[in-house]
GULUM-953300 format. One record per residue (C-alpha): y negated, z negated, x negated. Coordinates in steps of 0.001 Angstrom, whole numbers, padded with zeros to 6 digits, always signed. Example, Ala and Ser with C-alpha at 12.3 -4.5 7.8 and 13.67 -1.06 7.14 Angstrom:
GULUM-953300
+004500-007800-012300
+001060-007140-013670
end
This chain:
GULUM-953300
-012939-021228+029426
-010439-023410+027063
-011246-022559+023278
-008648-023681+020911
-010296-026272+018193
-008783-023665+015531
-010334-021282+017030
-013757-022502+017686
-013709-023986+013973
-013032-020590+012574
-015754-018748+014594
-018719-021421+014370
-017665-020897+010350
-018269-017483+010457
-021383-017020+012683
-022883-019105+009360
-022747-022504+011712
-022652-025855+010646
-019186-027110+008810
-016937-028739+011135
-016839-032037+009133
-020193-033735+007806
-020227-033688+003971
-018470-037032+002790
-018820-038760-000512
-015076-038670-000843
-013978-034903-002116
-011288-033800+000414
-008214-031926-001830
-008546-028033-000575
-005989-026014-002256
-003225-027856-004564
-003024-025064-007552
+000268-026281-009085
+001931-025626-006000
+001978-021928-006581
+003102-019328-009341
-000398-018855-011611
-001620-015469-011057
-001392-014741-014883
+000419-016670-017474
-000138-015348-021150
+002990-016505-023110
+003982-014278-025911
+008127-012925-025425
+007998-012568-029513
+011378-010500-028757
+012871-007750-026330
+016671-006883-025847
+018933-006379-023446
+021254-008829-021434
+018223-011065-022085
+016667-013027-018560
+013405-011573-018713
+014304-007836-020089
+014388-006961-016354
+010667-007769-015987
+009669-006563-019728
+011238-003232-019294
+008844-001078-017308
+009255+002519-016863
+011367+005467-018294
+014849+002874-018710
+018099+003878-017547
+018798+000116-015241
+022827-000254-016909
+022509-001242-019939
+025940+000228-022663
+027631-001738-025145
+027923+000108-028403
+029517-001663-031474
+029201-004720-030060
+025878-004924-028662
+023897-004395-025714
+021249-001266-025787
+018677+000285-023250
+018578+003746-022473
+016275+006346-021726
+016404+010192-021831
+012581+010795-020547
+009458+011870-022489
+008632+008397-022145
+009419+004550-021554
+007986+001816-021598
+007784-002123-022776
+005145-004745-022123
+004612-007029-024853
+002388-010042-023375
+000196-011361-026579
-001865-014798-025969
-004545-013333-028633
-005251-010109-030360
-004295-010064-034034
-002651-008061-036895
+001343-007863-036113
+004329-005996-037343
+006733-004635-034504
+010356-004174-035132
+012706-001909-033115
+015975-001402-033392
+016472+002217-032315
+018986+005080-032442
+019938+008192-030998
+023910+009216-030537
+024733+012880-032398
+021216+013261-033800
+020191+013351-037027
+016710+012639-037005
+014730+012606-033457
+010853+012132-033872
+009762+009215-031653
+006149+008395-030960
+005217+004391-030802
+002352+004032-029711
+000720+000476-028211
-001959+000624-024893
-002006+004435-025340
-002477+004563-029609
-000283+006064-031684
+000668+003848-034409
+003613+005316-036051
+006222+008160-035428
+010009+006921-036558
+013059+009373-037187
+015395+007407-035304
+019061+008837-035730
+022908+008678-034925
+022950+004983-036769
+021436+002136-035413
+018257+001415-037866
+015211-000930-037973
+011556+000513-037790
+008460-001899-038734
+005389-000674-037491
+001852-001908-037682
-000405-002830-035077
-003577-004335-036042
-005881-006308-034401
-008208-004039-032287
-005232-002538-030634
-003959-005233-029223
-004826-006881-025775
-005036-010440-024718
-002394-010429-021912
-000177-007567-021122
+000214-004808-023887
+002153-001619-023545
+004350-000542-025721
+005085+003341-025481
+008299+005133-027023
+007610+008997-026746
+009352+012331-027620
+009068+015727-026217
+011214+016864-023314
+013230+019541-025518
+014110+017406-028047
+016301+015386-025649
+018141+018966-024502
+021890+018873-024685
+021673+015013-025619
+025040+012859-023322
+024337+012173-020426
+021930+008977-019259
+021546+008961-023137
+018807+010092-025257
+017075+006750-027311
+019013+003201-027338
+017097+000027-028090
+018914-002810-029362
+015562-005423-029907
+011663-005252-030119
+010544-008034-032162
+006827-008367-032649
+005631-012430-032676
+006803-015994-032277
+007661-016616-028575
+005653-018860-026965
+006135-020030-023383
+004415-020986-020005
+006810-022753-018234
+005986-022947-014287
+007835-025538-012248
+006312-024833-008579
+008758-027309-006838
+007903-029908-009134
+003879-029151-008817
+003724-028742-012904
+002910-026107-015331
+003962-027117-019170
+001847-024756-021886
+003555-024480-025616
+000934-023556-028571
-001360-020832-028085
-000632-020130-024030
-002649-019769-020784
-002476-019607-017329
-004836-018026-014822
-005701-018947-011386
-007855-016598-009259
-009579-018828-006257
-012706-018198-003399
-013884-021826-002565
-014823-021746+000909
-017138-024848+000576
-018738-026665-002436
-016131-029313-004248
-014816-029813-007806
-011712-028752-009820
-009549-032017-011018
-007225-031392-013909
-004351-033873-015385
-001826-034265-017282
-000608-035440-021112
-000806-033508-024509
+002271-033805-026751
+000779-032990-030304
-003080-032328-031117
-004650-029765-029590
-007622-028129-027789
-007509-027929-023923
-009796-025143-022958
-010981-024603-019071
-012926-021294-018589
-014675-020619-015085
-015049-016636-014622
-017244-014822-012075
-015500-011973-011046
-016925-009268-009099
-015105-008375-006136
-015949-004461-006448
-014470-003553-010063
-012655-007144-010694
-014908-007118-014007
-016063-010535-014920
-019574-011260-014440
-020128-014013-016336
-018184-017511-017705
-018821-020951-018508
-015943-022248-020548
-015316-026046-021275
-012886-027067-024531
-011647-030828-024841
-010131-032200-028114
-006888-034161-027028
-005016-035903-029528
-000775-036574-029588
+000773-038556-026408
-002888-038447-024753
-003583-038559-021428
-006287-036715-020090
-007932-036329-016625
-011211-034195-015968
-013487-033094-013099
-015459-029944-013352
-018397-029239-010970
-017458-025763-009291
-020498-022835-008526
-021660-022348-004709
-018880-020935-002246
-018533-017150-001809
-017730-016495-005150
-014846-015134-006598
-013440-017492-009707
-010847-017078-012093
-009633-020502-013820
-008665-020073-017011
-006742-022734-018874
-005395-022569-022510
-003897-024668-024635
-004537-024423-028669
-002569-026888-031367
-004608-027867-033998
-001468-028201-036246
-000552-025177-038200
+002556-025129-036699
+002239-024135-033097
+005787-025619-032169
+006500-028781-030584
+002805-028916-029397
+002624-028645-025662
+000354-029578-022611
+001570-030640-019510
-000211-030119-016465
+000561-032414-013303
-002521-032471-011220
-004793-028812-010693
-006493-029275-007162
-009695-027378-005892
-011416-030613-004195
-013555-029513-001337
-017210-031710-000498
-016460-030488+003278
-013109-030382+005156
-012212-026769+005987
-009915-025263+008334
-007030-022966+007163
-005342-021565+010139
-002474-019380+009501
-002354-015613+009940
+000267-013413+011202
-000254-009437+010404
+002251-007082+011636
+002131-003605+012109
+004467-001062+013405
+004937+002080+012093
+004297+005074+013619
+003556+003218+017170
+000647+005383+018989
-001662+003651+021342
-001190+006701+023396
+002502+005382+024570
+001994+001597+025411
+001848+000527+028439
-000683-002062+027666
-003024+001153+026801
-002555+002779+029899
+000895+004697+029477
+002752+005518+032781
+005810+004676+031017
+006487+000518+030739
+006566+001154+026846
+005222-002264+026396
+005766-005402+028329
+005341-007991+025678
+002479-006695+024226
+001013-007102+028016
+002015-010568+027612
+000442-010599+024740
-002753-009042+025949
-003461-011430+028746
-004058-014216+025831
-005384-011784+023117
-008367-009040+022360
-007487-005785+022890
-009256-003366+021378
-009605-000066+023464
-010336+002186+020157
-008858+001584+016992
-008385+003995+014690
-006397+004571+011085
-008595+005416+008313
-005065+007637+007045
-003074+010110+009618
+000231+008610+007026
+001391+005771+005853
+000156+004624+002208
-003208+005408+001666
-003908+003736+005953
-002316+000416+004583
-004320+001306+000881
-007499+000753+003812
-006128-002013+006029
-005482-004280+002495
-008688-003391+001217
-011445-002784+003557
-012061+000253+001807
-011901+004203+002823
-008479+005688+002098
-009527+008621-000075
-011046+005560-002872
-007324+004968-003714
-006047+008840-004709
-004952+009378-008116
-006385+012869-009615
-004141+014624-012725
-001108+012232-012431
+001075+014805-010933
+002278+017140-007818
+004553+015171-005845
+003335+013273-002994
+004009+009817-005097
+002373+010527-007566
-001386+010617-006028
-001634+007650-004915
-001996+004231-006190
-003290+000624-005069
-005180-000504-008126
-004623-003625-010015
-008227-004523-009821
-008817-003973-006534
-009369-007125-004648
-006924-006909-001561
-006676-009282+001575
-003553-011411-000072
-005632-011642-002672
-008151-013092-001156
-006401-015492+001305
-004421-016947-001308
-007562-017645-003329
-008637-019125-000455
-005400-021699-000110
-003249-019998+001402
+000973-019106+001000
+001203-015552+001377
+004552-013596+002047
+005111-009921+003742
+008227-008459+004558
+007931-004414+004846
+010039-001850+006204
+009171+001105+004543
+009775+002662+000838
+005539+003828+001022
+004310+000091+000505
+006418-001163-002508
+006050-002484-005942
+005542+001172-007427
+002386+001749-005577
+000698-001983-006565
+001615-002984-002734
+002903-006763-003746
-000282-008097-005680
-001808-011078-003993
+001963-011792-002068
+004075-014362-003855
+006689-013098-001831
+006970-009257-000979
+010750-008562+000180
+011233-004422+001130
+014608-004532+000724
+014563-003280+004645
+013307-000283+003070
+016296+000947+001426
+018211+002601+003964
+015043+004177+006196
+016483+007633+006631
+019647+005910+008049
+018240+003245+010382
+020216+003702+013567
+023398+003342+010980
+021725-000261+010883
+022103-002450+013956
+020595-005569+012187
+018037-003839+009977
+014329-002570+010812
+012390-005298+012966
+015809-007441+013348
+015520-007776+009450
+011917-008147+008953
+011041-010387+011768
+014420-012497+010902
+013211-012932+007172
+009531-014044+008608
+011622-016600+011010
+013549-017884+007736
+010133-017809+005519
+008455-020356+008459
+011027-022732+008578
+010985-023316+004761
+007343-024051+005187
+006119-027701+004764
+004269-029096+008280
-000034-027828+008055
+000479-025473+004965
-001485-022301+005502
+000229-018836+005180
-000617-015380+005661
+002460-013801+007124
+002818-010000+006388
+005673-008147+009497
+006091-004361+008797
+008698-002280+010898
+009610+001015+010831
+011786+001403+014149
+009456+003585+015853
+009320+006508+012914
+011342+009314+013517
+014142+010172+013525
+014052+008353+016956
+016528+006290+017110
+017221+002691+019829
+020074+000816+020453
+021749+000023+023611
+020293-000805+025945
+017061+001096+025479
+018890+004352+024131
+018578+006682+027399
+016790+004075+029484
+013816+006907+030248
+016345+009775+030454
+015217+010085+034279
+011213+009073+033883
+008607+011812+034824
+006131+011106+032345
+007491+014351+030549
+007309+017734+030610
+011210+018725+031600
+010025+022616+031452
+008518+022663+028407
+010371+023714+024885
+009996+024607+021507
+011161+025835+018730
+013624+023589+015949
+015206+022749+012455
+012281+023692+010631
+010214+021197+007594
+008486+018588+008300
+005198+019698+007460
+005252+023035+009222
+003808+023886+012490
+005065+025080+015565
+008141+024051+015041
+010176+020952+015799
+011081+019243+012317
+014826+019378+011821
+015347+015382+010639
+013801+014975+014392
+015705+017915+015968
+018794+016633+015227
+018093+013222+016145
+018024+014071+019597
+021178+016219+020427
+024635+015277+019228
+025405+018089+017092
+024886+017713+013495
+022644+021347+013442
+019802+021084+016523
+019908+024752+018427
+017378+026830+017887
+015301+025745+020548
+015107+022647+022620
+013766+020706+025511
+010881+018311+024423
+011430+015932+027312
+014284+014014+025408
+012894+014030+022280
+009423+011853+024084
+011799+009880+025846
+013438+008509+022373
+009928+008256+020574
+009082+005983+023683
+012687+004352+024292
+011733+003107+019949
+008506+001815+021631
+010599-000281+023849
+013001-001320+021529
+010349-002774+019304
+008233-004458+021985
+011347-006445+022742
+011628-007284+019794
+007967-008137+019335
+008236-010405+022426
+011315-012727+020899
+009305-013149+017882
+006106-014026+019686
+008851-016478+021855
+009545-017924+018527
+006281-018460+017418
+005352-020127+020808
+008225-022342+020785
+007855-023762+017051
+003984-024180+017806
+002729-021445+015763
+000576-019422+018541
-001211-022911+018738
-001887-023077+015525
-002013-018984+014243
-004073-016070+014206
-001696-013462+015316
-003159-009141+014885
-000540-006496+015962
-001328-003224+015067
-000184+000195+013309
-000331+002464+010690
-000843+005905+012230
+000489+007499+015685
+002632+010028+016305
+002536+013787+017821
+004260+014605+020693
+004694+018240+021854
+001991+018683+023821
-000089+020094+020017
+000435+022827+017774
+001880+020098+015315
+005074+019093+016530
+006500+014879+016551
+004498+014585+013250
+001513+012865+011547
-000575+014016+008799
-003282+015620+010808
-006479+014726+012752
-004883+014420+016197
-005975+011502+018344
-002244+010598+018952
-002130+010479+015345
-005553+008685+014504
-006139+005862+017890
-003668+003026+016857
-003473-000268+018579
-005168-003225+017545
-004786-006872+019524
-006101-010286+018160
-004941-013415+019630
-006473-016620+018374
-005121-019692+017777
-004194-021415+021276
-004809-017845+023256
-007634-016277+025309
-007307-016800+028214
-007089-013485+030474
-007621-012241+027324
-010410-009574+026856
-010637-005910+026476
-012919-004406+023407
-014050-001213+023975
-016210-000828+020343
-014886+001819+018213
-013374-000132+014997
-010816+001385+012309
-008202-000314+010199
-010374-000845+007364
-012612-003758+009680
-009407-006033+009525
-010160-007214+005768
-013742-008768+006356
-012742-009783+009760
-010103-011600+008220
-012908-013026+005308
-015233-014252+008414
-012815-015912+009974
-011583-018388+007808
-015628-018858+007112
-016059-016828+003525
-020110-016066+002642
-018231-013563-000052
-020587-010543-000645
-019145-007506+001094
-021437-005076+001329
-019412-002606-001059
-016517-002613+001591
-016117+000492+003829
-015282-001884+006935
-017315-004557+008294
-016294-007619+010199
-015068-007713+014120
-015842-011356+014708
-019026-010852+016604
-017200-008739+018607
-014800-011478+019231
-018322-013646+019969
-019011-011313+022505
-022298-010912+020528
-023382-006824+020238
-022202-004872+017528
-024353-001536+016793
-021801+001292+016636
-020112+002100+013288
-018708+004824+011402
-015150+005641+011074
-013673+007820+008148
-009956+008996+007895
-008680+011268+005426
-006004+013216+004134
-002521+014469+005741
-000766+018216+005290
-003593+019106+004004
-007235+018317+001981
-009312+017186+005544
-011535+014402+007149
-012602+013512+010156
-015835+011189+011230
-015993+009340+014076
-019582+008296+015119
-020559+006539+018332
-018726+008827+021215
-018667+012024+018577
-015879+013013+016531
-016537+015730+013284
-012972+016950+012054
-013200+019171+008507
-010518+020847+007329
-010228+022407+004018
-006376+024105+004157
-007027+026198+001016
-006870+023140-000778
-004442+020523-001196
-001933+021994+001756
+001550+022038+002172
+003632+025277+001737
+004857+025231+005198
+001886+024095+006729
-000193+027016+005022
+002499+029856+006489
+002667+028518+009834
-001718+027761+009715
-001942+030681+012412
-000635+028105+015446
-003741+026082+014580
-006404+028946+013570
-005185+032188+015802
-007207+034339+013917
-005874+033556+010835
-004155+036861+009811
-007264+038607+011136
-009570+036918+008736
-007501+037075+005973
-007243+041023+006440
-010873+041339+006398
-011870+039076+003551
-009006+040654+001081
-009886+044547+002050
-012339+044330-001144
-009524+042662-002978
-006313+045017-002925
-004286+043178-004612
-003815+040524-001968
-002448+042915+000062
+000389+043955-002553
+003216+041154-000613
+002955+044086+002110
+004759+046350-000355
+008143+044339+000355
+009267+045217+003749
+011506+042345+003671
+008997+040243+003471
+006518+041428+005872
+009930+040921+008348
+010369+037433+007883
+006629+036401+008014
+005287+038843+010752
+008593+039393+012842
+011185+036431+012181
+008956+033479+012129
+006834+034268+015185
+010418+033999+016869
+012259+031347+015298
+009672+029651+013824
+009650+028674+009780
+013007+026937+010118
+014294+025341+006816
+016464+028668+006119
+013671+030807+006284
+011316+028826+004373
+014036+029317+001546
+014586+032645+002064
+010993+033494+002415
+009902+031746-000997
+012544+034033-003076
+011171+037054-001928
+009160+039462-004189
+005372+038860-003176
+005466+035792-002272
+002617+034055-004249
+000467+036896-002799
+001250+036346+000391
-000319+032691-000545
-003259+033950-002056
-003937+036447+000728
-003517+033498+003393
-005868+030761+001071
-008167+033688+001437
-009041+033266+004702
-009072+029584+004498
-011542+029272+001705
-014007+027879+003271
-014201+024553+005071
-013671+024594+008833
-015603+022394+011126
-014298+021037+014585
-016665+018896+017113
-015637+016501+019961
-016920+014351+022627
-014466+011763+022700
-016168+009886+025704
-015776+013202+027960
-012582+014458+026000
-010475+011394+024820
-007837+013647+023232
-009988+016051+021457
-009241+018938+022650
-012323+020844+023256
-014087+022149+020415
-017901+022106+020910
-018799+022727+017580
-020147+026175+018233
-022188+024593+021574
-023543+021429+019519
-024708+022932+016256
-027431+020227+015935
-024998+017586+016360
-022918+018960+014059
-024967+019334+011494
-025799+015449+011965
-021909+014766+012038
-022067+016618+008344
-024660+015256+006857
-023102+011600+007818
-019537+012833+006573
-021692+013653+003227
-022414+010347+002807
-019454+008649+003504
-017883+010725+001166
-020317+009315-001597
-019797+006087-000484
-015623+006512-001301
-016119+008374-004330
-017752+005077-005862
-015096+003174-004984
-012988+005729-005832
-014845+005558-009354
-014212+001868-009877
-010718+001776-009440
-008338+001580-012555
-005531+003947-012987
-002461+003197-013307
-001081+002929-017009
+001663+005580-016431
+002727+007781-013309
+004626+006267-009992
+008037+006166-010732
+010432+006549-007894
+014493+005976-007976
+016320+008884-007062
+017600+007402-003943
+014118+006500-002739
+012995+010111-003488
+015959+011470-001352
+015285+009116+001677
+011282+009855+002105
+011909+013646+001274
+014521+013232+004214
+011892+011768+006871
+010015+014867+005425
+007995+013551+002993
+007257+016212+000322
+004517+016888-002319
+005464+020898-002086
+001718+022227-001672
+000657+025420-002077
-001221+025197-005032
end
């Protein structure tokens, strides 16, 4: 069998086999650091205001983005409780902070300041524009980024103009001082009293070689930080400080630690004058020099969203869903069972960048709406992260509003363009957006790329995601196939999250009328879910065309998989995700290496999203500890070498639920009383029959559950009207305005109390759907006990991760698209 050299390099380095290249005495140069953006510079702004270059970046949350002139100057606005304004510091001491503040027709308005969560001061700020000088002393303040927090209470913004409530003019608070980065020109120049940071994983032993020239005296410190990978604490540092004097030259080596660990670099840059300004350091040479050469093969990630295994043809589908990712397949693993640690999209890619279980990354007391549970902490250590430590260019271009800057998505990219994200709820309006856009911007991202510089290449598309929607000519090509159902129908225009009922943003994607019917034909709804699928794959196959013919398949490791799956009819839960379904939850996963597999080879291990982060660590030949990661590493699968069987753990959806998959059993607990959607909790009898039943039974002690029977109106729409038109988006409305309503909650949560407990056999029933829980109770109480500890195994993660400094913030455009693919945080609670 032909083995690529890339290929064979990468796997010999992560079986724990010899380098490729005999140590030399000559260092070889590994990853040229002035070549990239430093991963923190601490500069000081000294002063905030408007119109200014880097307000946009300074200016975090709670400001209105226009910006009004007002007697001849520029001020920022914001009517919310609070905003925001990072103030970068290079060292923590005693300071005075100006503002200039004021609040149109108010007399006085009590504003909180208050710096990394501390109130400092409260300032009447009125109708005139006035200066406030608070103090901020030394303990307060942060080395790197501060926060800066402006605060009033809701109510005393009431009747205020509109977009108006608090203008800012300025925020003094120090002397600037400034890192300035010229990446083209491989240079970083330092004034006074600055820093830069570097974050790198040597994959072999080598030395760090620093250079440039010192104008003015000074101190040139060079810090080496062990940080540990599981709570991005440092562990420990050895710091280094060399006295330069004016118009020196300087040029060091510094001995680096065994690979495998995680480093942060550190260099500062201290005058010795007494007067910071004028004194600067100039950086031209930073390289990580490597004893051993070491191969850096580039790596292509792209998912699709919402792309089932289920439907492609290269998994078996009647349909030919799939033909390029056949192609694909004869030079590629394919694995037979991959599954998403996440039924939706964040918290699955939260797993995929990570490694980690998806229930580590949700936020607890930040808020109700969906957005506001979830975050992908700064100091988690995420596969850009790491690959860019490692030497490589990272970039990702994303399709979908879920993986953005306001969940932590871009850390570790140096480019991160979503900007094919702002018009998801109106794709098909888009001929050259979705995949065209994102695989188009990878295209133009390669071609800017110097000859043997290693990437990571991120390819998101959201094509497949309802409503489903293809261009000519794969709109209507299956019209005539008999892969569907053409008897079957159901009910339509209901929410999103509801069952038994077809949701209305994919109801009325599949008839021409602007309101679906009341009931419809599922047939052509499948069809378009599968005529996306084909769309995409063509798509898929020009890109892999281009990659071939530029000589990047020779050269790349290229994974194609997916977020989640998709529903179809054939369930209780309608052309959906967001619950345990295997069409939901078995997700395709192919991994070609450089050069190709020949006849490529089928997988048939049981491995989850999370694996793809240490897999990607072992192949480009990291010893990193990774034992606190929730996935573990597919290369000796890709050895052929035996693999004992793993555990799988997804979580969350419509409502609070897990499921464990363990060898050839599958554990599904669901907890609907908690954590549920409205709609899902009303229409919860198509999944439990006996719903209604038990909730009579367990409230007959407790009468006043029953009192929602008392409104006959009521008791119409929820025993007579939705059993026959299903909760349709009218009804749901209608419904929640009626008296009793919260006790028709409580007297359904009643029933649902306690957790529910589901047991498959997936190597007898692939789609799960016989329940042998009450046949197998010794194997379910197994499956339990293993879910147990799973569980304790995310809440540490869960425990080291920091929260974010204030809640997600979303625009109210973004808001109205994902509440229109019928995304909602509307629980029953």
């Amino acid at each position: 069998m032909r083995v690529s050299l890339h290929w064979a390099l990468a796997l010999g380095a992560a079986s724990g086999a010899c380098s490729p290249t005999e140590e030399t005495s000559a260092p070889h140069a590994g990853i040229e650091l002035l070549g990239r953006a430093p991963d923190q510079q601490l500069g000081q702004a000294g002063e905030l205001s408007p119109g200014r270059a880097d307000w946009g970046e300074l200016a975090q949350f709670g400001w209105e983005s226009v910006t009004h002139e007002q007697d001849g100057r520029l001020f920022a606005w914001t009517n919310r409780e609070q905003a925001f304004l990072s103030l970068p510091a290079y060292q923590r001491r005693d300071r005075d902070i100006t503002l200039e503040l004021l609040a149109p027709g108010r007399s006085e308005l009590a504003l909180d300041v208050k710096l990394n969560g501390i109130l400092l001061e409260t300032v009447q700020v009125g109708e005139t524009l006035r200066e406030h000088r608070v103090r901020a002393p030394e303990p307060l303040w942060l080395e790197g980024e501060n926060l800066l927090e402006l605060g009033c209470k809701l109510d005393s913004l009431a009747g205020s103009r509109s977009m108006i409530g608090v203008g800012l003019a300025r925020a003094a608070y120090d002397v600037p001082r400034r890192v300035a980065v010229d990446v083209e020109g491989h240079s970083v120049r330092l004034e006074g009293d600055t820093s830069v940071r570097y974050r790198i994983e040597p994959l072999s032993r080598g030395r760090l070689a620093l250079g440039g020239h010192a104008r003015g005296p000074g101190m040139l410190g060079i810090t080496l930080a062990h940080i540990d990978r599981e709570t991005g604490n440092e562990v420990e540092s050895e710091p280094t400080y060399v006295e330069l004097h004016a118009a020196q030259e300087f040029e060091r080596f510094l001995p680096l630690p065994t690979e495998g660990q995680l480093l942060e670099l550190r260099i500062s840059w201290q005058s010795s004058a007494k007067n910071a300004d004028g004194s600067e350091l100039l950086l031209r040479r930073l390289e990580l020099q490597e004893s051993t050469a070491v191969a850096r093969p580039p790596i292509i990630l792209i998912s699709v969203d919402t792309l089932s295994a289920r439907h492609l043809s290269v998994y078996g589908y009647p349909l030919a869903t799939s033909p390029a990712l056949e192609r694909f397949a004869t030079e590629a693993y394919c694995f037979e069972q991959c599954l998403t640690n996440a039924p939706w999209t964040l918290p699955s890619f939260m797993s995929l960048m990570t490694g980690l279980y998806a229930g580590a990354h949700r936020l607890d007391g930040w808020g109700s709406e969906l957005w506001e549970l979830w975050y992908l902490s700064a100091n988690r250590w995420t596969m850009p992260e790491f690959v860019r430590a490692a030497g490589y260019r990272t970039a990702g271009f994303v399709d979908n509003a879920w993986i953005t800057k306001p969940f932590g998505f871009p850390q570790g990219f140096e480019i991160y363009d979503a900007s094919a994200a702002d018009n998801n709820a109106n794709k098909c309006m888009d001929p050259g957006g979705g995949i065209r856009q994102t695989a188009g911007a990878a295209r133009a991202y390669l071609e800017e790329l110097d000859p043997g510089t290693p990437f990571f290449l991120f390819v998101h598309c959201f094509d497949v995601h309802g409503p489903y929607a293809s261009p000519a000519p794969f709109d209507g090509s299956f019209d005539s196939a008999t892969a569907y159902d053409r008897e079957r129908t159901a009910l339509a225009g209901g929410s999103a999250n509801a069952f038994g009922i077809v949701p209305s943003y994919v109801a009325c994607g599949g008839v021409s009328a602007d309101e679906p019917p009341s009931s419809l034909h599922t047939a052509r709804i499948e069809g378009a879910y599968d005529e996306g699928i084909r769309f995409v794959d063509d798509e898929l196959g020009k890109f892999f065309d281009y990659l071939r013919e530029e000589g990047w398949l020779e050269r790349a490791w290229v994974i194609v998989t997916a977020d989640h799956g998709e529903t179809m009819a054939d369930t209780p839960y309608y052309f959906g995700h967001g619950v345990m379904d295997q069409d939901v939850l078995h997700v395709p996963l192919l991994i070609r290496p450089p050069g190709g597999l020949p006849g490529g080879k089928r997988v048939e291990a049981t491995v989850q999203l999370a694996d793809l982060y240490p897999t990607v660590q072992d192949l480009l030949g990291s010893r990193s500890d990774r034992e606190y990661l929730h996935g573990r590493s597919l290369v000796p699968l890709l050895r052929g070498d035996a693999l004992e069987p793993g555990v799988v753990l997804a979580e969350t959806g419509l409502m609070r639920q897990a499921m464990l998959v363990m060898d050839r059993w599958k554990l599904v607990e669901l907890e609907p009383s908690k954590d549920i959607h409205l709609s899902a909790l009303l229409t919860l009898g198509y999944l439990s029959p006996d719903l209604l039943e038990r909730a009579e039974k367990l409230s007959e002690r407790k009468k006043n559950l029953q009192l929602w029977k008392k409104n006959p109106d009521l008791v119409s729409d929820f025993l007579e009207v939705m059993p026959r038109t299903g909760l349709t988006q009218e009804l749901l409305a209608r419904i929640q305005q009626r008296e009793g309503f919260y006790n028709l909650i409580a007297f359904l949560k009643c029933a649902v109390d306690e957790p529910r407990y589901e047991l498959y056999d997936l190597r007898k029933d692939p789609l799960a759907r016989h329940d042998l829980a009450a046949k197998n109770p010794e194997k379910l109480a197994q499956m339990k006990a293993r879910l147990e500890l799973e569980k304790q195994r995310r809440e540490r993660a869960r425990s080291n991760a920091h929260p974010p400094t204030q809640a997600v913030e979303l625009s109210p455009e973004t808001v109205m698209d994902i509440e229109a693919l019928g995304y909602s945080g509307n629980t029953a609670d």
